[in-house]
Each structure stands twice: as C-alpha cells, then as structure tokens.
LUMNU-999176 format. One record per residue (C-alpha): residue number from 1; residue in three letters; x, y, z. Coordinates in Angstrom, 3 decimals. Layout:
! residues N
+-----+-----+----------+----------+----------+
:   k :   r :       xx :       yy :       zz :
+-----+-----+----------+----------+----------+
: NUM : Ala :        X :        Y :        Z :
...
+-----+-----+----------+----------+----------+
! end
This chain:
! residues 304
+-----+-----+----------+----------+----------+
:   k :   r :       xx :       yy :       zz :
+-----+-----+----------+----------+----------+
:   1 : Unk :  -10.436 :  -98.187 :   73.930 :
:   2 : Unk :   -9.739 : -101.267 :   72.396 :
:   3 : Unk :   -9.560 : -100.234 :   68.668 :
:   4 : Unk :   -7.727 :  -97.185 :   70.095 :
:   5 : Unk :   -4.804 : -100.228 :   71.367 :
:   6 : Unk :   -4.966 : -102.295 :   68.033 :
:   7 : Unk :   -3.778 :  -98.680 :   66.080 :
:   8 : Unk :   -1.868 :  -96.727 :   68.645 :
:   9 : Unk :   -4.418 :  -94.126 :   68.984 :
:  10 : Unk :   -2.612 :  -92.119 :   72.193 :
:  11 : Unk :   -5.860 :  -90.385 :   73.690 :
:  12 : Unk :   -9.843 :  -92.066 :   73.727 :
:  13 : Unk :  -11.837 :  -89.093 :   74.844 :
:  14 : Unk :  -14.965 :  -90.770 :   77.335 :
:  15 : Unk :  -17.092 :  -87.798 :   76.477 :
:  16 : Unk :  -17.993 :  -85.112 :   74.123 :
:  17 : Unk :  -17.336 :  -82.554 :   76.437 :
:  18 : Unk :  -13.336 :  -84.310 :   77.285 :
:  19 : Unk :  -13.018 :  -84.652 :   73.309 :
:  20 : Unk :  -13.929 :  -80.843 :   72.819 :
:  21 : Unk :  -11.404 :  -79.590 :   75.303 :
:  22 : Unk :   -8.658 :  -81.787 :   74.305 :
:  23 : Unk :   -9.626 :  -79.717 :   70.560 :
:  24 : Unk :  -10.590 :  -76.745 :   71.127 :
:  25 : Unk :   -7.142 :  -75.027 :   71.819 :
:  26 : Unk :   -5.953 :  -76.683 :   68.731 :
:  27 : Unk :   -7.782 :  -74.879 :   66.423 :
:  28 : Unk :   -9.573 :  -78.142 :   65.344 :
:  29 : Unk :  -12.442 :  -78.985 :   62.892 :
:  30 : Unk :  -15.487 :  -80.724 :   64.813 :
:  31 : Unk :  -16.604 :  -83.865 :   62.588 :
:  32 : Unk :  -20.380 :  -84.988 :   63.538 :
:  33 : Unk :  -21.101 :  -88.509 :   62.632 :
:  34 : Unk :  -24.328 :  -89.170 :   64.382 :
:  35 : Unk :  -28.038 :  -90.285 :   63.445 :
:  36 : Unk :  -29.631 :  -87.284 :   62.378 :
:  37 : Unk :  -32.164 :  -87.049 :   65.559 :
:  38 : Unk :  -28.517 :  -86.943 :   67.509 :
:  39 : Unk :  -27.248 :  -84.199 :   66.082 :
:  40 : Unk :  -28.414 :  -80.825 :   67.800 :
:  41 : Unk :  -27.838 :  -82.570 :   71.026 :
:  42 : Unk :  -23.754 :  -82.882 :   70.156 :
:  43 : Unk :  -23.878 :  -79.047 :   68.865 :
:  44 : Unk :  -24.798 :  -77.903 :   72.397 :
:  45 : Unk :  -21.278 :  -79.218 :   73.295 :
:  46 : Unk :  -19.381 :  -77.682 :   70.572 :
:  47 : Unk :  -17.679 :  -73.862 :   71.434 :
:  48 : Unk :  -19.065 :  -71.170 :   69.847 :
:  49 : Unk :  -17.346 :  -69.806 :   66.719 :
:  50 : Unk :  -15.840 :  -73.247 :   65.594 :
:  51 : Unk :  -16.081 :  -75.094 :   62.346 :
:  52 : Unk :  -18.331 :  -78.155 :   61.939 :
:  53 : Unk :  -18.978 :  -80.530 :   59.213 :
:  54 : Unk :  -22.130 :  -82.612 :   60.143 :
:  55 : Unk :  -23.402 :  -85.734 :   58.453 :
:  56 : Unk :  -26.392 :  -85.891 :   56.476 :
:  57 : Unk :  -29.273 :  -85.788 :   56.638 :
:  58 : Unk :  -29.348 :  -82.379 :   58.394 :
:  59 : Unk :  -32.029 :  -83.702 :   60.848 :
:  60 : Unk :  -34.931 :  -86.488 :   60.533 :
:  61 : Unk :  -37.461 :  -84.046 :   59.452 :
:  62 : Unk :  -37.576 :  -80.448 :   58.248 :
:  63 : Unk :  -38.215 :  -78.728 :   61.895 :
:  64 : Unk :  -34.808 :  -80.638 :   63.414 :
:  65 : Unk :  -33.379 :  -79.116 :   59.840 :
:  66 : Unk :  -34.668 :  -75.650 :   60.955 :
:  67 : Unk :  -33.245 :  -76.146 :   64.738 :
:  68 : Unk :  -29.753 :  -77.145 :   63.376 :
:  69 : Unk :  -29.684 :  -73.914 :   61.126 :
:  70 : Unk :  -30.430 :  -71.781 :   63.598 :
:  71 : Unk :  -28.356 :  -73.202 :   66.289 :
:  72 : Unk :  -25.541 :  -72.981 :   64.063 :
:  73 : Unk :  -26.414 :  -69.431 :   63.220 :
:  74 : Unk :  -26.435 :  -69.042 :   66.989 :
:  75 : Unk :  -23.598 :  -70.071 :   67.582 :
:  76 : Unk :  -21.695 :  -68.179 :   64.790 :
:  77 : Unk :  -20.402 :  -71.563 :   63.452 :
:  78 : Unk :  -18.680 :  -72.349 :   60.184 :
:  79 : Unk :  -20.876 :  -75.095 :   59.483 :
:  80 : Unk :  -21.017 :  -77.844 :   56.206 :
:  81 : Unk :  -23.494 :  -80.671 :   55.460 :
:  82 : Unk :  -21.706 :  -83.986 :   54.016 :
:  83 : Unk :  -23.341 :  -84.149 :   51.145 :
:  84 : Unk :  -20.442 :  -85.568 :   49.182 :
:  85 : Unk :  -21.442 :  -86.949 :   46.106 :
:  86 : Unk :  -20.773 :  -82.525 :   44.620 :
:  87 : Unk :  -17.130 :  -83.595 :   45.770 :
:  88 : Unk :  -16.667 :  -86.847 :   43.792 :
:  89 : Unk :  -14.637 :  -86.930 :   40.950 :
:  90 : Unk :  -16.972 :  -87.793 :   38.002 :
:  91 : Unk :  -19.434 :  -85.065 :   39.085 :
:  92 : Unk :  -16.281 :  -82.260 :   39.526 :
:  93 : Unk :  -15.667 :  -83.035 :   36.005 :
:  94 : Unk :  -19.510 :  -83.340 :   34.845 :
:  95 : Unk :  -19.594 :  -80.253 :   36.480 :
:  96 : Unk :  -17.185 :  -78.637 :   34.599 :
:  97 : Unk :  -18.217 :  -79.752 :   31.184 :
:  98 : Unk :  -21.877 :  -78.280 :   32.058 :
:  99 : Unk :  -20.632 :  -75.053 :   33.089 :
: 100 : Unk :  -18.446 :  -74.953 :   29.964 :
: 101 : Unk :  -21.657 :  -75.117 :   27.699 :
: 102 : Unk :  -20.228 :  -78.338 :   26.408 :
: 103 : Unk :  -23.680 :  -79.907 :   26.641 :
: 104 : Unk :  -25.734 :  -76.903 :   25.570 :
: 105 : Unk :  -29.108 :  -76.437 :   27.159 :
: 106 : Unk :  -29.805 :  -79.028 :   29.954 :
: 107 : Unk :  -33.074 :  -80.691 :   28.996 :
: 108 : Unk :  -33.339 :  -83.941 :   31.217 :
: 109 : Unk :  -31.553 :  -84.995 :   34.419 :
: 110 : Unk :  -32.307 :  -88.770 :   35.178 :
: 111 : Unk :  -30.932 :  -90.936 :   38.208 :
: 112 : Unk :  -31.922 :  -94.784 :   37.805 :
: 113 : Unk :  -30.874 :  -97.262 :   40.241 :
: 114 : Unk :  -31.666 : -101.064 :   40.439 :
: 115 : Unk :  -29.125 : -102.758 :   43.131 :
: 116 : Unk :  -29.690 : -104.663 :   46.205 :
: 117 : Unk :  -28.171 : -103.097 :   49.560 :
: 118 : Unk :  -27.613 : -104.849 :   52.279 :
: 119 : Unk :  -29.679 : -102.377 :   54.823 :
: 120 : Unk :  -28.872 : -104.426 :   58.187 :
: 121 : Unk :  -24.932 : -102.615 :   57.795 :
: 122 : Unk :  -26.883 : -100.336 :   59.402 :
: 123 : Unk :  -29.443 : -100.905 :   62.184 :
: 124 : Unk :  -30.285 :  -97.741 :   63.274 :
: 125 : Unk :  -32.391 :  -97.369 :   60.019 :
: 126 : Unk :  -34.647 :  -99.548 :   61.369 :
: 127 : Unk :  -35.740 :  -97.142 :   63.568 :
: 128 : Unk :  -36.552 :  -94.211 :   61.582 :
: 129 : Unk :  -39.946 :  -93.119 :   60.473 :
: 130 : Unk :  -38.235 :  -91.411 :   57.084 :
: 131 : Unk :  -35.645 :  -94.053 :   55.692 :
: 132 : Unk :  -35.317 :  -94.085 :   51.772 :
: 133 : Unk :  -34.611 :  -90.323 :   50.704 :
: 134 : Unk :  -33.473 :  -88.996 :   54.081 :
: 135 : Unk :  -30.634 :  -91.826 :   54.089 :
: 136 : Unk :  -30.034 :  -92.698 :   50.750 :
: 137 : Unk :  -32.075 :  -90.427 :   48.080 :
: 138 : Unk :  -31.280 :  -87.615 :   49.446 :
: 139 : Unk :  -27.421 :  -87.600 :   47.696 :
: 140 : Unk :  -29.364 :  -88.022 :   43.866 :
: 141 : Unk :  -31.806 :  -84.681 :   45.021 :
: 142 : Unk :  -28.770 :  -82.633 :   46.473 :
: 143 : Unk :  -26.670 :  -83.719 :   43.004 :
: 144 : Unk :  -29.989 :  -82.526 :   40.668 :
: 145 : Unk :  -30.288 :  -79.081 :   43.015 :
: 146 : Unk :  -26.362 :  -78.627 :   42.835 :
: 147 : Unk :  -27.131 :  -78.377 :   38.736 :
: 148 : Unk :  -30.187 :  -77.375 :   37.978 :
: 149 : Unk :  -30.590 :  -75.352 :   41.078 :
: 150 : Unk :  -34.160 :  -75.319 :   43.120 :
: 151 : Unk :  -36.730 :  -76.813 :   41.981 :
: 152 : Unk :  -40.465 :  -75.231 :   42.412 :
: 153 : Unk :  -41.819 :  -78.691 :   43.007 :
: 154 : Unk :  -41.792 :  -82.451 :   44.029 :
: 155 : Unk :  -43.643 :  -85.264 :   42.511 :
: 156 : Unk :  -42.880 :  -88.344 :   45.077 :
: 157 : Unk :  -43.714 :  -91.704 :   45.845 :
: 158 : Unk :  -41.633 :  -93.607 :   48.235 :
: 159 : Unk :  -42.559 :  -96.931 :   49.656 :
: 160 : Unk :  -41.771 : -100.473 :   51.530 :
: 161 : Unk :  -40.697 : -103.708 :   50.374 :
: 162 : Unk :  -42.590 : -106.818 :   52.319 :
: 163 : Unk :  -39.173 : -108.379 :   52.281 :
: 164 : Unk :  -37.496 : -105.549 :   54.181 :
: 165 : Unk :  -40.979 : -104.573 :   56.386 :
: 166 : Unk :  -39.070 : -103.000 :   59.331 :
: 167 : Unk :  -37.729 : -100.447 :   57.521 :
: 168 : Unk :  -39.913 :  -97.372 :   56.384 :
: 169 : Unk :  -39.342 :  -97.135 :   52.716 :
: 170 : Unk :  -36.785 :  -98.584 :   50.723 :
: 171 : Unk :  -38.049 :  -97.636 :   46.869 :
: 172 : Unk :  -38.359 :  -93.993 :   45.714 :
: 173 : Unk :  -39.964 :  -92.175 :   42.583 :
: 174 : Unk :  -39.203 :  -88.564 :   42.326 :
: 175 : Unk :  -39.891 :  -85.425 :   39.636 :
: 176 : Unk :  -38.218 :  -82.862 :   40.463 :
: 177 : Unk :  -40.417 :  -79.836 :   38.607 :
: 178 : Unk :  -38.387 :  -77.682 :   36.430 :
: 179 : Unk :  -40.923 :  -76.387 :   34.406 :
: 180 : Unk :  -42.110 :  -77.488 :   30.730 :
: 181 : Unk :  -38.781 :  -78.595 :   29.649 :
: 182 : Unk :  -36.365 :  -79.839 :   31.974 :
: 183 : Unk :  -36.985 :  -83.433 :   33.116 :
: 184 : Unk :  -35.304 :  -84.339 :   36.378 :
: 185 : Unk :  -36.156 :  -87.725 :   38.106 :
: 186 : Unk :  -34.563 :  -90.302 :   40.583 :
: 187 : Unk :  -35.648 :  -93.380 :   40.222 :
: 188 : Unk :  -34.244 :  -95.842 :   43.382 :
: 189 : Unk :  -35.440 : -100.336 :   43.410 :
: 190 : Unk :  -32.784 : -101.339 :   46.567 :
: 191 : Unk :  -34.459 : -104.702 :   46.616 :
: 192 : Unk :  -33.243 : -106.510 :   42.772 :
: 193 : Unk :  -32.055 : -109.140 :   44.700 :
: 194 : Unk :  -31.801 : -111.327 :   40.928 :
: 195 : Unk :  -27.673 : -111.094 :   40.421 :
: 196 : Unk :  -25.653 : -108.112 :   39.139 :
: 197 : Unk :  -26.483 : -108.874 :   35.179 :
: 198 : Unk :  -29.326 : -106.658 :   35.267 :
: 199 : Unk :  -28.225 : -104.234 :   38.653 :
: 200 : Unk :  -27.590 : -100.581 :   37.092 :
: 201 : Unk :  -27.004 :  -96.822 :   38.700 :
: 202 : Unk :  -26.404 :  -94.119 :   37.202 :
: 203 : Unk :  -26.872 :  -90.510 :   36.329 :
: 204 : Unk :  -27.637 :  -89.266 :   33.113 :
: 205 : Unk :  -27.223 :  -85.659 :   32.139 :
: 206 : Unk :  -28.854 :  -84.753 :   28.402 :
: 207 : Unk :  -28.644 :  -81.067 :   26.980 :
: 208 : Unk :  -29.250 :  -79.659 :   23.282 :
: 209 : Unk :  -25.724 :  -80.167 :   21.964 :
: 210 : Unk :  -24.579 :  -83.117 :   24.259 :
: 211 : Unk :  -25.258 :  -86.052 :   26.923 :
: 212 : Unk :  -23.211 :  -87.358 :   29.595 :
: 213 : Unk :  -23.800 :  -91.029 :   31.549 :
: 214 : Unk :  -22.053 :  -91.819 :   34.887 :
: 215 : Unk :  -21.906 :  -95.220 :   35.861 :
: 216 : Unk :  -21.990 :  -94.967 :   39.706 :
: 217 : Unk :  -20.128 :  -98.387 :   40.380 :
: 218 : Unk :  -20.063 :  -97.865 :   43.828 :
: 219 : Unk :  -23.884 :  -99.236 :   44.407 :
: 220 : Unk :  -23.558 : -102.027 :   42.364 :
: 221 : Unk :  -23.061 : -105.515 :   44.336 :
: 222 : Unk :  -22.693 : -103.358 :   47.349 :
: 223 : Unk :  -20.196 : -102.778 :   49.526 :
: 224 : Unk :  -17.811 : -104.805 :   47.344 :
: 225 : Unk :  -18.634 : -101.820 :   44.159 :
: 226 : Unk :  -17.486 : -102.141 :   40.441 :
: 227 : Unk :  -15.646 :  -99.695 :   38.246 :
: 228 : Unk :  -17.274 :  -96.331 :   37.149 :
: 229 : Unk :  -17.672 :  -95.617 :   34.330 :
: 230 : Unk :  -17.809 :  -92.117 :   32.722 :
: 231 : Unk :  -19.046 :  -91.482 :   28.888 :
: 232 : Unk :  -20.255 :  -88.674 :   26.847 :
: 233 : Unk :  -21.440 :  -87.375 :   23.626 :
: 234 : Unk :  -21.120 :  -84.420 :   22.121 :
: 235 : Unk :  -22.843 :  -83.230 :   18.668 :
: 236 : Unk :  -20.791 :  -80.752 :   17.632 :
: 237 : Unk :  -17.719 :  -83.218 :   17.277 :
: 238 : Unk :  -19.471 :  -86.032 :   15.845 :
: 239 : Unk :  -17.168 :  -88.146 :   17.541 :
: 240 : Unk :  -19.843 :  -90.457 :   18.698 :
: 241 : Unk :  -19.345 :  -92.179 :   22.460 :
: 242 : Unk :  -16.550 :  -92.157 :   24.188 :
: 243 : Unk :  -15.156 :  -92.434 :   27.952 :
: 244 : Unk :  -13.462 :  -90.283 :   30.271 :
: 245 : Unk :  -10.802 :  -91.218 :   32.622 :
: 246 : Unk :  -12.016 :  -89.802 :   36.241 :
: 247 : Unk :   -9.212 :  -90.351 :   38.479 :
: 248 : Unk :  -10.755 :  -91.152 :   41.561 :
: 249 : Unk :  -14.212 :  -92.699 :   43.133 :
: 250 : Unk :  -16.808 :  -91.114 :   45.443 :
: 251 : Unk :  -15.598 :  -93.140 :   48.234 :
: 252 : Unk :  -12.833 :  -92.024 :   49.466 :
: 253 : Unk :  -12.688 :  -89.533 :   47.525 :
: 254 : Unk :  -15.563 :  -87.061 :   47.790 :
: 255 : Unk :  -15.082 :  -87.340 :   51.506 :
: 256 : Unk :  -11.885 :  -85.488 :   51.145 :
: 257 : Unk :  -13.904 :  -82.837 :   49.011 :
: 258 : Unk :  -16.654 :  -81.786 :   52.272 :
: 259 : Unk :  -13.586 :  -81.726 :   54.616 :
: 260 : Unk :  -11.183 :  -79.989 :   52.280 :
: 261 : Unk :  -13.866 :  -77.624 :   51.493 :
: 262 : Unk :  -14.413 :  -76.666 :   55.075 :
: 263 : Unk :  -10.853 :  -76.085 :   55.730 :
: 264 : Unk :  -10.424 :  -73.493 :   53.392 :
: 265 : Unk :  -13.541 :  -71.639 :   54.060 :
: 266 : Unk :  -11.720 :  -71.736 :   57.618 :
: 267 : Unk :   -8.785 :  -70.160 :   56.006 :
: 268 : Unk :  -10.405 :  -68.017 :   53.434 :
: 269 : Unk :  -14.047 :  -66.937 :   54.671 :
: 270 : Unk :  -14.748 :  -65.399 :   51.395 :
: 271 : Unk :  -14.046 :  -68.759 :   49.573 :
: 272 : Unk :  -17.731 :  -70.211 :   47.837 :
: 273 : Unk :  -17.882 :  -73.412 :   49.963 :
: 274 : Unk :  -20.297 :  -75.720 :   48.001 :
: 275 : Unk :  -21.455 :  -78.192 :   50.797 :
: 276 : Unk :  -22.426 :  -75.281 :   53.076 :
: 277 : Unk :  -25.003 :  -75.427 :   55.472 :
: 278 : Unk :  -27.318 :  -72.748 :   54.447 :
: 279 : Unk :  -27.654 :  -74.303 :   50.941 :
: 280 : Unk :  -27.938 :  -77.849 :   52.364 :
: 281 : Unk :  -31.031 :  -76.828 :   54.280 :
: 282 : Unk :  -32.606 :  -76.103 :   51.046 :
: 283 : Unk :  -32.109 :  -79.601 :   50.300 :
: 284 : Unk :  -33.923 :  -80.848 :   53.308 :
: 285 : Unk :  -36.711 :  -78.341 :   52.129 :
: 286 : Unk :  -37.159 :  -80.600 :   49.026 :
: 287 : Unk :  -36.791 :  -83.659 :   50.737 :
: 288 : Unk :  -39.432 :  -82.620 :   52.935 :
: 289 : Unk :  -41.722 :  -81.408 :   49.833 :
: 290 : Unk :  -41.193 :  -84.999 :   48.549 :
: 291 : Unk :  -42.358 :  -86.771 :   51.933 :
: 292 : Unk :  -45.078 :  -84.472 :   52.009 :
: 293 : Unk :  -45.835 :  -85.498 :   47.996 :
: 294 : Unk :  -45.715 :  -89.234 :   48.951 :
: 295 : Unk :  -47.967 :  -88.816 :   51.813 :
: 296 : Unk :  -51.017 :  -86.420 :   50.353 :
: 297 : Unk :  -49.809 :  -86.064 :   46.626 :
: 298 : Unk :  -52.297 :  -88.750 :   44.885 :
: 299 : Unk :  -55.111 :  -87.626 :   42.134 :
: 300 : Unk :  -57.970 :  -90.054 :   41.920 :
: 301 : Unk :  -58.398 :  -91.191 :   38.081 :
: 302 : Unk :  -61.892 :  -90.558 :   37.044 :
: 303 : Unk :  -63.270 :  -93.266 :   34.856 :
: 304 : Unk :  -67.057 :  -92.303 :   34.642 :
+-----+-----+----------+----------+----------+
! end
C-alpha cells in the first residue's frame, strides 16, 4: 500500500484470489515471482486456461518440478519458465552465429565465474536445502542445454563456503557429458572476495572453424555490474579478434524476452516459444542429475 502511494499505483490487490479477479476478465498474463516451494500453491488460484510465466527454479527439487508440470498440464495453461539468460542480447546473437555454422563444429562449451555476491540481497536462500545451481547455476545449465541440447550425463560437485555456512552451497563444478568430444562445464567461486582485478564470468563457445567469449559484466562487482563484452574469432577470415556491439544487457533486457515470448505464443499458439515449460522441466531434470552427482557421484582412488 505504501509503495502503491509513492507511484500512483490505483488498485493493491490484498489477495491472490482479489488480484486474479481484478485480471482475469482482462485477458491478462499471470507473472509468478515466488520461492520455488511457493509456487504450486499460487497456481491453485490461477483460472484454468490462462497464461503464466513462473520464476525459476521450477520447484526446489525435481518432484515439486513434476507437480508444477502436471498442474499446468491440468489446467490447460500456457505456461513459461524465466529462464532468461536464452533472451539476452549477447546470447540471441551467439545464437545466431552458431546456427549460421559460423563457428563450425561446437567442440567445448565453458562457463567460468570468479565474483563475490552479496547473498544476504536475498534471505530466503538461507533457507533452502538446494542453493547454488537451483538459484544461480541453474541459468549457465539451461544456456549449455539451449545449445548443445540434452545432455546424457552430469558430473557435479557443489559445496559450502565456512564464510557463508548458512547457506547450502555457494561453489559449483559441473560436466555436462556430451560424449567424447564436446566439453561443456560451469565452473561458479561466489566467494573471491580479493577486489575486481582478478573477478571474471564468462561463457566461452569454441567450434572447428571459430570461438566466441562473452564477458557477462553483469556478475562482476555485483549489483553495481560492468560492461559486457562480446568477441569472436573466426578462421576462415583470418581477421584475428575482434568485438561485437550487442545492444542491450541481460538485465533488463532478457526479461523482456520470457514475457514477450509468452505473449505471442498467446497470440500465435503455433509460435516455437523457447522458455516454455515443457522444455524447462528438462532443465530441472539435469539439475537434479547434478545434485544427485554431488551427493553419491565420488570414485575412491586406489593407490595400492
């Protein structure tokens, strides 16, 4: 009520069920911004045959992934996951340079990230058991399935930090298996707490003819961000290194992309909406393989 005075906001809705009647004639799009554990609990309210976009992660674990698909299958809803980073700029146009062949055969796929986040922002993630990939991680596996497509297996180990004990994990090393020669990994340190001169994130795409390297500047000396930076290389013009303009960030941006999205699949149901639900699900699937890899997915060395 009071932030709805300070900007003029005419209606504050007490509940969800007074927010979805005030929408529902409208023909309006639900927006679900919840902790994950929250989230079937708020699609009970919303009217059957609506559309829905619904914050990741799609649950806390891979059965409340299972009960949101089939509650929006039940409920014959037009449903997305807001897995944005497909929707920000420098991947649209990575993207498109892939698909183009411009990089030849795709032969390694590497996310490295050494920043410090500031995890109190949020304090409900000190009250998950799955904190690391299901909250943060979870973007760099979406991005790798989104290119390379499914993987048929996880190497993970995700752990704590003693300086950030009440939270679950907070470091992450993942292999996504492609087979004998595709390398995919994410590599994720949130705690380099040593100044931004040696802080780095980015995504690095490498094929036969070509290699691309995103600078995602939106991690580094979090929330403030620097610039992104977007350079490739490509063999067959032996121009060497060079940088792309991307007009364009992944926040705001590639929020506008999961919304957008949805509201022409609303218009246009045969229109290939990339942030679905159906094909989010299969990224909880992997982010379930790697909790399950982390927790049961360690081969004794033999040394005698």
């Amino acid at each position: 009520q009071m932030m709805a005075e300070k900007f003029g906001v005419p209606t504050v809705c007490p509940t969800i069920d007074d927010a979805v009647k005030l929408a529902q004639d409208n023909g309006a799009i639900f927006d679900i911004a919840v902790p994950a554990s929250r989230i079937p609990s708020v699609l009970e309210h919303i009217p059957d045959g609506s559309a829905t976009l619904i914050q990741k992660p799609m649950g806390e674990n891979i059965q409340q992934a299972r009960k949101i698909l089939d509650m929006v299958h039940e409920k014959r809803l037009t449903a997305g996951i807001n897995f944005q980073l497909r929707d920000a700029p420098y991947i649209i146009a990575a993207k498109q340079m892939v698909d183009k062949g411009l990089l030849g055969t795709i032969v390694d796929m590497e996310v490295r990230e050494t920043v410090f986040t500031p995890w109190n922002l949020w304090d409900f993630l000190y009250k998950v058991d799955r904190m690391e990939i299901n909250y943060h991680s979870i973007h760099w596996v979406d991005m790798i399935r989104y290119f390379l497509g499914n993987p048929k297996g996880v190497y993970c180990k995700t752990m704590k930090h003693p300086e950030m004990d009440g939270l679950a994990q907070v470091k992450s090393n993942i292999i996504m298996d492609y087979g004998d020669y595709l390398r995919a990994s994410i590599i994720s340190n949130h705690n380099h707490k040593y100044g931004l001169d040696e802080q780095e994130c980015f995504i690095k795409i490498e094929g036969t003819k070509g290699c691309i390297k995103i600078t995602t500047g939106v991690y580094l000396d979090y929330p403030k961000g620097k610039p992104d930076v977007f350079k490739y290389n490509l063999l067959d013009d032996g121009k060497g290194w060079r940088r792309l303009d991307v007009r364009g960030s992944w926040f705001p941006e590639a929020f506008v992309g999961t919304m957008g999205g949805l509201m022409k699949k609303v218009a246009d149901p045969n229109y290939h909406y990339i942030n679905n639900i159906d094909d989010a699900y299969k990224t909880m699937c992997v982010c379930e393989a790697c909790y399950e890899s982390s927790a049961h997915g360690e081969t004794p060395v033999e040394y005698e």
